[in-house]
Kinemage of the C-alpha trace (Angstrom):
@kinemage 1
@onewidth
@group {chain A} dominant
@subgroup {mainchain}
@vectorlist {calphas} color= white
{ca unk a 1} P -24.063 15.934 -18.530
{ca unk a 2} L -21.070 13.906 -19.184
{ca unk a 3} L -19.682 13.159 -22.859
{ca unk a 4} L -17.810 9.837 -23.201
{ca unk a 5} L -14.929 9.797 -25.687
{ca unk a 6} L -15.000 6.919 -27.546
{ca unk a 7} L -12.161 5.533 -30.332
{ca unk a 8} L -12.103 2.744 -31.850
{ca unk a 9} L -8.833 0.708 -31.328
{ca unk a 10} L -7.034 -0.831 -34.129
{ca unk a 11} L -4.531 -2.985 -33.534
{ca unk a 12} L -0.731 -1.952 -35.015
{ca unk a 13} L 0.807 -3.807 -37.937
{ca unk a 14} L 2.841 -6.090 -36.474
{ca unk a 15} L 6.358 -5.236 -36.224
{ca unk a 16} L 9.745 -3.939 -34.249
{ca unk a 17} L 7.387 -0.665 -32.924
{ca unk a 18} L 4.002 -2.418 -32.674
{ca unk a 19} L 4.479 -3.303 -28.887
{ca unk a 20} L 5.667 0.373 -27.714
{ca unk a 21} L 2.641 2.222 -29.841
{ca unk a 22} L 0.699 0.145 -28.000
{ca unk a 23} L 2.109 1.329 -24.775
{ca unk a 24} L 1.971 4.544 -25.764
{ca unk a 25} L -2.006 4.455 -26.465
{ca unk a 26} L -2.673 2.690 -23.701
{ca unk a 27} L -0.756 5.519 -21.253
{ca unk a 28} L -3.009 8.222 -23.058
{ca unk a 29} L -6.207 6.443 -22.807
{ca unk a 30} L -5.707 6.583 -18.896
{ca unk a 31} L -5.249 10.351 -18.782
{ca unk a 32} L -8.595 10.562 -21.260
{ca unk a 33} L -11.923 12.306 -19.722
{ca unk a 34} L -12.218 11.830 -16.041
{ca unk a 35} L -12.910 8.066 -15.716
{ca unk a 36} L -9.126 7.784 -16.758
{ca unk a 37} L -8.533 10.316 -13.788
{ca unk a 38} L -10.746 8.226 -11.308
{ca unk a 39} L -8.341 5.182 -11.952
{ca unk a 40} L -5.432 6.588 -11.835
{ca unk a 41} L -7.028 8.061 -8.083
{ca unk a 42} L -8.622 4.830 -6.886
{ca unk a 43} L -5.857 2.572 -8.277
{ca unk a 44} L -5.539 0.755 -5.106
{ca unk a 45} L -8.519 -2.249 -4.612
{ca unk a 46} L -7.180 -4.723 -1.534
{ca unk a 47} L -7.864 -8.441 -2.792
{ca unk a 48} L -11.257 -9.733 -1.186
{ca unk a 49} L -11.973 -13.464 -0.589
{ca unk a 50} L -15.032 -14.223 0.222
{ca unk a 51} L -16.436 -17.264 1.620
{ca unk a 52} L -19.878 -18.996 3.217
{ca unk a 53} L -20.344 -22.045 4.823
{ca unk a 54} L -24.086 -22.993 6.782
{ca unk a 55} L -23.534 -20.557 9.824
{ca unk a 56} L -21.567 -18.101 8.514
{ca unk a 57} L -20.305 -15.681 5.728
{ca unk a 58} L -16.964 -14.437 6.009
{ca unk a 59} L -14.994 -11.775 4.321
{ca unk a 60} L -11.561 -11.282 4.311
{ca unk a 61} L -9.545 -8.334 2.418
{ca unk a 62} L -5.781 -8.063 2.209
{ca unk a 63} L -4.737 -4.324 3.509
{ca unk a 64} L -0.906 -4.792 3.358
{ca unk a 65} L 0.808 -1.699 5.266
{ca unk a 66} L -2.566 -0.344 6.379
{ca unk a 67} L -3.055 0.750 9.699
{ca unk a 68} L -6.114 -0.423 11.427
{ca unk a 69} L -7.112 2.814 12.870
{ca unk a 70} L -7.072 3.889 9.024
{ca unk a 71} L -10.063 1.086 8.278
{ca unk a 72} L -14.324 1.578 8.581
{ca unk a 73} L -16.728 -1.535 8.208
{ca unk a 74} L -20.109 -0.589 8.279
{ca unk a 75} L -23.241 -2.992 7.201
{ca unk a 76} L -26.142 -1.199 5.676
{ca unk a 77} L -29.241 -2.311 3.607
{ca unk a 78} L -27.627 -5.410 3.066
{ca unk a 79} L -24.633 -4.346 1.660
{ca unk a 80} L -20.728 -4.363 4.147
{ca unk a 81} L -18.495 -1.840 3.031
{ca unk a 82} L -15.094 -1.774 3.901
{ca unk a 83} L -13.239 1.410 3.726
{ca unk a 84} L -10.103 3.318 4.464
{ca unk a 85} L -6.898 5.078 3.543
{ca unk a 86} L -3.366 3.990 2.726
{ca unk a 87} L -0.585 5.532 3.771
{ca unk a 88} L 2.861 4.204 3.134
{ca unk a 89} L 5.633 6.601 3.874
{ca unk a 90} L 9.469 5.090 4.063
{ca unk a 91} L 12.364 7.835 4.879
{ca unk a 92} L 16.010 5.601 3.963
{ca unk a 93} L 18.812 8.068 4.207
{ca unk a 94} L 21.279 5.895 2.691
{ca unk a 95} L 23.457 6.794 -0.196
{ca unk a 96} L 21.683 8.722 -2.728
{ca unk a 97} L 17.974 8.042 -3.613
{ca unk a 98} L 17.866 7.119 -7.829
{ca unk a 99} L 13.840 6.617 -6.744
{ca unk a 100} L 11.178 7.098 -4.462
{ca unk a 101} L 7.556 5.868 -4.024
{ca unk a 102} L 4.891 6.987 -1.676
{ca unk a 103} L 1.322 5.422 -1.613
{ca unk a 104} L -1.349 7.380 -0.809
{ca unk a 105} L -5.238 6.728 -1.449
{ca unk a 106} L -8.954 6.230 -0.354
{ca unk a 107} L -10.386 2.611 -1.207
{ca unk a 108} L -13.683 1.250 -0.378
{ca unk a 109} L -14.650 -2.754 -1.302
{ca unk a 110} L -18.369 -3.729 -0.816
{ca unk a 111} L -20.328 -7.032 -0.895
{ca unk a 112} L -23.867 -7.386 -1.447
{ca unk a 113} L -25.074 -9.953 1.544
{ca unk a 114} L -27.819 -12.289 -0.541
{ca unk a 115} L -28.978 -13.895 3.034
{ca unk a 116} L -30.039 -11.542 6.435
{ca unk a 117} L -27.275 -12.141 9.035
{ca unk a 118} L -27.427 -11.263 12.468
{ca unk a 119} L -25.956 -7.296 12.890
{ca unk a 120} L -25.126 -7.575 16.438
{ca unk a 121} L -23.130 -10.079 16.083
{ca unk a 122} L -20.859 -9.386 13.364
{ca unk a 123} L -16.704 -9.569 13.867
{ca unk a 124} L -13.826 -7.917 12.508
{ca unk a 125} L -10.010 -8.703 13.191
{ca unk a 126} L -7.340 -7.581 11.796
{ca unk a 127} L -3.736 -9.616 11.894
{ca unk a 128} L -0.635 -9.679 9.678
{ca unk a 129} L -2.093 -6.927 7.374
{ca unk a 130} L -5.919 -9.192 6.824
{ca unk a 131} L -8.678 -7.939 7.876
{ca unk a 132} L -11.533 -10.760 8.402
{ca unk a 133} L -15.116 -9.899 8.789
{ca unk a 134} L -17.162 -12.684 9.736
{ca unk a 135} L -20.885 -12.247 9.662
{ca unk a 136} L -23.275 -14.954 11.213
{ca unk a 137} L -26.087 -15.867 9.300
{ca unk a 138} L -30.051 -15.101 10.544
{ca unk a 139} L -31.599 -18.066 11.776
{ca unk a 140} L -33.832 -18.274 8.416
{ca unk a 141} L -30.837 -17.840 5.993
{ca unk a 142} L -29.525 -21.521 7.667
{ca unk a 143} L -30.124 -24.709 5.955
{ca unk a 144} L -32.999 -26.557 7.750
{ca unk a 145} L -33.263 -30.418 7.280
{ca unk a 146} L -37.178 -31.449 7.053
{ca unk a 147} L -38.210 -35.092 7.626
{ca unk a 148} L -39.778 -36.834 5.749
{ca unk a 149} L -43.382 -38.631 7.086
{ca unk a 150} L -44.172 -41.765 5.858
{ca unk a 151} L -47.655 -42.643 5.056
């Protein structure tokens, strides 16, 4: 069983140190139990736009410096997942380094599909670091005009 720690946060009196206490409680609370450690893991979530018109539903995440060999879609029980692994390495041997940064990390978006859409027909592409998934809608998920009989 898992124990939550819980605090309550006051804010600081406001003066010349208020803003850097702050700081300082907010870089604690993310080392704090492991939900803290799980975010500091899974920090990387690619932006997801997603969009519908009457034949289709389309979903498009932004996977900058992701390879597309490194990226899984996958449909099931209603639900796309899109899923993968960053990798960013850059090697400069110029001057001395003051820094480096390497991104590494698992991430995994999913939507919840409201309407059936038709599997085998689903699309993905990937260009310019976006990866669209376009998903046609089921023939009962369309709008449907009915007439109207006169009497």
């Amino acid at each position: 069983m898992n124990s939550l720690v819980t605090r309550r946060l006051q804010p600081y009196a406001p003066g010349p140190l208020a803003s850097l206490l702050s700081f300082s409680r907010d870089f604690d609370r993310l080392f704090e139990g492991s939900a803290g450690l799980r975010s500091v893991e899974n920090s990387f979530a690619p932006a997801l736009e997603l969009r519908e018109d009457a034949d289709n539903v389309t979903v498009s995440l932004e996977l900058p410096g992701v390879d597309r060999k490194d990226v899984s879609v996958t449909l099931h029980d209603g639900v796309l997942t899109i899923s993968g692994e960053r990798r960013q390495e850059k090697e400069v041997k110029e001057g001395e380094y003051l820094r480096t940064e390497r991104y590494y990390g698992r991430f995994e978006r999913q939507v919840g599909l409201t309407q059936p859409v038709v599997s085998d027909k689903i699309k993905a592409a990937y260009k310019d670091g976006v990866l669209t998934v376009t998903l046609p809608k089921a023939a009962e998920a369309k709008p449907k005009a009915i007439d109207i009989a006169s009497n």
